[in-house]
Structures are given as structure tokens and as C-alpha cells.
N, C-alpha and C positions, 0 to 999 in steps of 0.2 A: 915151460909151465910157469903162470903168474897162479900163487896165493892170492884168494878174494876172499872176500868178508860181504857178503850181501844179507840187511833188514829192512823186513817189512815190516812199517808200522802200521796195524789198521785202528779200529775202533774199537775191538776187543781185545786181541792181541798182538804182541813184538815178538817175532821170530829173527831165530839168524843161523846163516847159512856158511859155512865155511868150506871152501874147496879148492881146490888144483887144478888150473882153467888152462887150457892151451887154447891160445890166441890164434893158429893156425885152421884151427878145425872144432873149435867150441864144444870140445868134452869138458864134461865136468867129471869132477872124484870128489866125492862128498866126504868131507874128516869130521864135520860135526854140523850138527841140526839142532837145533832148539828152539825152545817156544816157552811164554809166560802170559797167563792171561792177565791184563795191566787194566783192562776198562778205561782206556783213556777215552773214549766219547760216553764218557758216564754223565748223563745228565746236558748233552751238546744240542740234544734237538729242543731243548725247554730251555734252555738260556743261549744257546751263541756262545759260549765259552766252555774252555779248557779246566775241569775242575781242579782244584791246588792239591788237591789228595790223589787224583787221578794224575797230575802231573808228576808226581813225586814217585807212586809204583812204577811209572815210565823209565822214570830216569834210575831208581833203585835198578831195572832191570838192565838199563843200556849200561849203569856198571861192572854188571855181572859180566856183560858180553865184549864189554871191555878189554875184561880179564881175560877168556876165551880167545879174542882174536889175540888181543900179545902173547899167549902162551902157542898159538900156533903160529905166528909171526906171518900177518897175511900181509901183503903189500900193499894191495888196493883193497877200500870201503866202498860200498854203496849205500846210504839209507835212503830208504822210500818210504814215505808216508802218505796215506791216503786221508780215505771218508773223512773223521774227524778233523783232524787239523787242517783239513783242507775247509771246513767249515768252521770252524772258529776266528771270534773276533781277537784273542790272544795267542795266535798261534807264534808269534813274535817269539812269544817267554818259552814255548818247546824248542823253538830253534833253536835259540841262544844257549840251552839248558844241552841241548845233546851235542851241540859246538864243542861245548865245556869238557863234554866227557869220555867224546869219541874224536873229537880233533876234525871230524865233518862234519857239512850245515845238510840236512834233511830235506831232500828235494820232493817240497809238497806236489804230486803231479797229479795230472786232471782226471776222468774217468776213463777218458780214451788212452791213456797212455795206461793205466792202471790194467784195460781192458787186456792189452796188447801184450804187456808184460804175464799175466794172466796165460793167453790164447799162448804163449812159447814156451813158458813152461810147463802146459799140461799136453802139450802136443808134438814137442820137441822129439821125443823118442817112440813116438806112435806111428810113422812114418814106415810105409812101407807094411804095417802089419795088415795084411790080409783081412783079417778077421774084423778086421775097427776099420771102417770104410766111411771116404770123404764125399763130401763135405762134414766138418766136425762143429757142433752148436756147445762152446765152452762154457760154462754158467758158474761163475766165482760169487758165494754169497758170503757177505762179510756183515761185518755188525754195523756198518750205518749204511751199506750202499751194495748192490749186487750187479755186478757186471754179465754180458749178457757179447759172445764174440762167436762170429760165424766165420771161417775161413779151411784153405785147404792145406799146400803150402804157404801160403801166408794169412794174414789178417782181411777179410772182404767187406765185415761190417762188426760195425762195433757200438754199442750203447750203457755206462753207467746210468744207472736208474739209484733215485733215493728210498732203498727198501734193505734192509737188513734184520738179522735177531735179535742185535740190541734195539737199533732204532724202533722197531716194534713192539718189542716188548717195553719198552720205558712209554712208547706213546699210546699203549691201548690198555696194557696188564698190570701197573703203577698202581696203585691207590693210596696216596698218603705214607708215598715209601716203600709202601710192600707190593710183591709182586702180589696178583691174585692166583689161586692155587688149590682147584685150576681154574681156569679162563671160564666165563659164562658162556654162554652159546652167542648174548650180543659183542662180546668182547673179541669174541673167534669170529664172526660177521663181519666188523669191524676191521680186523687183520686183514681178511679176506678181500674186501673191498679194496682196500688199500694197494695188493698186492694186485690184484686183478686190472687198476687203475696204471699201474707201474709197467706192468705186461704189455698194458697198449699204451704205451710209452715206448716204451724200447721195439713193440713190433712197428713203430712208424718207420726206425731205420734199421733192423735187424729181422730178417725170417725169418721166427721161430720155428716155423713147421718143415722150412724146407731144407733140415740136416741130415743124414743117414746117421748121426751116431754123435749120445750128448752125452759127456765130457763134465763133470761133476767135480769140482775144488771145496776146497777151506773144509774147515770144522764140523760147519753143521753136514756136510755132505759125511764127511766120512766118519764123525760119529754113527747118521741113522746105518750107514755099512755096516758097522760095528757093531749095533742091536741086531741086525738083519742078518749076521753070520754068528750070533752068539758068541762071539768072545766074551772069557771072562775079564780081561784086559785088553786096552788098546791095543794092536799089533799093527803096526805100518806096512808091514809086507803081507800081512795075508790082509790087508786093507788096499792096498795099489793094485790098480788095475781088476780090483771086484767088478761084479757086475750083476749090480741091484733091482730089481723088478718096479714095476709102477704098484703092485698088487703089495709088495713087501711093502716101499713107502707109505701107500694107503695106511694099510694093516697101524703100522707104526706108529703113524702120524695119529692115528681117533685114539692107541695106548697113549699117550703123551698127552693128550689133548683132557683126558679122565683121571691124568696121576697126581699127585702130592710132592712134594718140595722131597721128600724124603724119600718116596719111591723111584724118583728118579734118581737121585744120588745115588741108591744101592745099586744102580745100575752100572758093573762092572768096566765097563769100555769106558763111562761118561766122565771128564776132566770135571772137577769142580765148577770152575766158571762157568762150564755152560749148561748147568742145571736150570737156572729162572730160564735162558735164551733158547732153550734145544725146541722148544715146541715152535718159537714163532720162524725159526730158521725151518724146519721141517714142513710146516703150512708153505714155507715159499717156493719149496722144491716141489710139493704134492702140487701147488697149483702149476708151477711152469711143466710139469710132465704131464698132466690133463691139458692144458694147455695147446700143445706140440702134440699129443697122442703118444709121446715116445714111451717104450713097452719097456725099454730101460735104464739105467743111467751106467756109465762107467767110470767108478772113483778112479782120481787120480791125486794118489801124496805130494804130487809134484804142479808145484803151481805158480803164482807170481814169485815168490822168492829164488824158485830155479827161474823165470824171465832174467831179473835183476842178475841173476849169477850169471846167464847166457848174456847179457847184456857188456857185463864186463869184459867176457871173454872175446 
């Protein structure tokens, strides 16, 4: 068994993954997970760059997790970084800065790679279940870019598209710094367009219709879970492998769509960070499931960051 230490950095948040990998047969044993919402593509799609406030929560956190892997003594690192820093004209100064503090350089990787990592860890242990029948349509939505991965045992087609809940929300619900709250109805048109624009994007090289069973990552998916099963707190195990309705997302997405900065807050399951961003994430899941016709989505906890850890292994 090798000690791994696998992060994903995206646009919103730096997660990391630490476990017990046998290189024989690619089990993993999870000894810690964690997550911090960093905003590092905070303001990426309006300037081209890496904010220095944004860079600094980053790297405050890749200390933390520092600490974390030397206290479990992992052997091998992986960071991944995506959306963001994959778009930035400064992405130089994140390298050099997580160099510094994790002793690895950050391998900026593309959308297809990003995709693929994605499609193995949300499908990796889905195999063989009866009940969740292939071909599997994985849909990772992150805060600057949403990956879009059709395969069975493996990857068949794969497409990152530039649509996420940050990137959306900074470029439609912005006004003079503040988000609006809530969205006008041209503001929501507008998202909507956008996204619908991106859909036929990604269906030039991925099927969205022709999957039997879609496969639901990151944040925004498994917060709307979260509203949708009423928890009063997050719960990852009774959040894995749910199995959410198109009617519940509906339903969810127009509350959201009508709340206040504060009513969404009080909303038990919701992570601070993604109070401004849960509505434009949830518009992208409502449209891809109208979309596709699919009747319902099946969260999975487990997603690029188990890739990256399978990847090690």
C-alpha cells in the first residue's frame, strides 16, 4: 500500500484527498478529505488574471493541507488544477507559490483530462451495480467550467465547456461588486442563454441524450441533494449515491431563483461560499436535465479528486 495525497484545485474550491492506495488493484481507503472554499477564479473571467487576495486564500489553504499530508506521512502528491489557473495570464505566480509549500509544481491540465479524471472517480465503484445501468453521462460542474463525460468502462467522449457558478454568476449577477439578490428575470435569460449555448457546444462531441444514467459531481450537484433530502446539515453518506428527481431540481431551482442572500444562508446543508453561486450552478443542472429528458440525476461524493487518487494508484 502507497500513502497518496491527491488536490484538486478548481475555481472555487481546493480540496484534498488522502489515502491508502494499492498499486496492484487501485483500492482506495480514504483517511481524510477535505475542502476549503478559496475563490481562486474570483474575478478570472473580467480580467485574465489570478487575484492577489484570491491567490493568498489559496495558498493559506495549501498550508493547512500541508500540515495534513505530513501528519499522515503520504508518500506521493498529486495537485491538479483546473478552470482558473488554466485561464489566467499569471498562473506562473500560483505555480511557484504552491512549489513553495507543498514541494510539487501543479499540473495545470486541460478539460479533457480534467473530464476523464472526473468520469473515474464518479464511476469507479458503480460497476457492476445493477441498478445504475451503462452507458453513464457524468456531468462535473465547477465554478468556471463544466465537464460533460459519456463512457462505460471507459471514457467514449468527453467535452469541457466554459460555464460554471462562479463564472456565471460574476458575469451576469455582478453589479458594482454585489451580487444581485435575486436575479431579474433578464439576468436569469441571460444565464440561461449562455448555458444553453454551451450545451450545444459540448453536444457537437458528447451525446447528451444517449446515456441510461447521469452521474452528478461537485458542489452545486450535491448541495441541490441536500435541499432535496432536507438535511439540516451536510451529510456525505446520506448525500452519495442519492437519487434526485428532475421535478425536485425544477421545484429547487425557481426557490433559489426568488431568495435573498440570507434566506439562502439559513439554509442548513448550504457551505457559506456557495450562497451568491448555488443558484447559477443549479440553472445549469436544471437546463442539462431538460436537456437530456433525464428523470433523474445520481449524486456522487466521489469525483475528480478520487480520479487523481485512482490515478496515483
Amino acid at each position: 500500500m502507497t500513502r497518496v495525497a491527491a488536490i484538486d484545485c478548481g475555481t472555487n474550491s481546493i480540496r484534498l484527498l488522502v489515502a491508502d492506495a494499492d498499486p496492484s488493484t487501485g483500492e482506495l481507503v480514504e483517511l481524510d478529505r477535505r475542502m476549503e472554499i478559496v475563490r481562486l477564479g474570483q474575478g478570472v473571467d473580467r480580467t485574465g488574471r489570478l487575484a492577489p487576495e484570491a491567490l493568498e486564500r489559496t495558498f493559506a489553504a495549501c498550508r493547512q493541507y500541508a500540515a495534513v499530508i505530513k501528519e499522515h506521512g503520504a508518500q506521493r502528491i498529486r495537485f491538479v488544477a483546473t478552470s482558473a489557473s488554466r485561464d489566467a495570464e499569471n498562473r506562473d505566480e500560483f505555480v511557484r507559490g504552491v512549489l513553495e509549500i507543498l514541494g510539487v509544481e501543479p499540473e495545470v491540465i486541460s478539460g479533457d483530462q480534467e473530464a476523464e479524471f472526473s468520469f473515474t472517480g464518479a464511476t469507479k465503484e458503480l460497476a457492476g451495480r445493477d441498478h445504475l445501468a451503462e452507458p453513464y453521462l457524468v456531468v462535473d460542474i465547477g465554478g468556471g467550467s463544466t465537464e460533460f463525460v459519456v463512457g462505460d468502462d471507459r471514457v467514449r467522449a468527453a467535452r469541457s465547456v466554459d460555464i460554471g457558478c462562479v463564472r456565471m454568476t460574476e458575469r451576469h449577477l455582478v453589479r458594482d461588486g454585489v451580487v444581485t439578490d435575486p436575479p431579474t428575470p433578464s439576468q436569469t435569460a441571460a444565464i440561461r442563454a449562455d448555458i444553453d449555448a454551451a450545451l450545444d457546444l459540448a453536444e457537437e462531441t458528447v451525446p447528451l441524450t444517449g446515456a441510461a444514467t447521469l452521474v452528478g459531481l461537485a458542489g452545486t450537484v450535491t448541495t441541490v441533494a441536500a435541499i432535496a433530502l432536507g438535511l439540516d446539515a451536510y451529510d456525505s453518506e446520506a448525500i452519495h449515491h442519492s437519487r434526485i428527481s428532475a421535478e425536485q431540481v425544477r421545484e429547487i431551482t425557481g426557490r433559489l431563483l426568488v431568495s435573498t442572500h440570507a434566506e439562502r444562508a439559513a439554509i442548513g446543508a448550504m457551505h457559506p461560499g456557495r450562497v451568491d453561486v448555488i443558484t447559477s450552478g443549479a440553472l445549469i443542472l436544471l437546463a442539462l436535465m431538460e436537456r437530456t429528458g433525464a428523470r433523474e440525476v445520481v449524486v456522487s461524493e466521489h469525483d475528480i479528486l478520487d480520479g487523481i487518487g485512482w490515478s496515483i494508484a
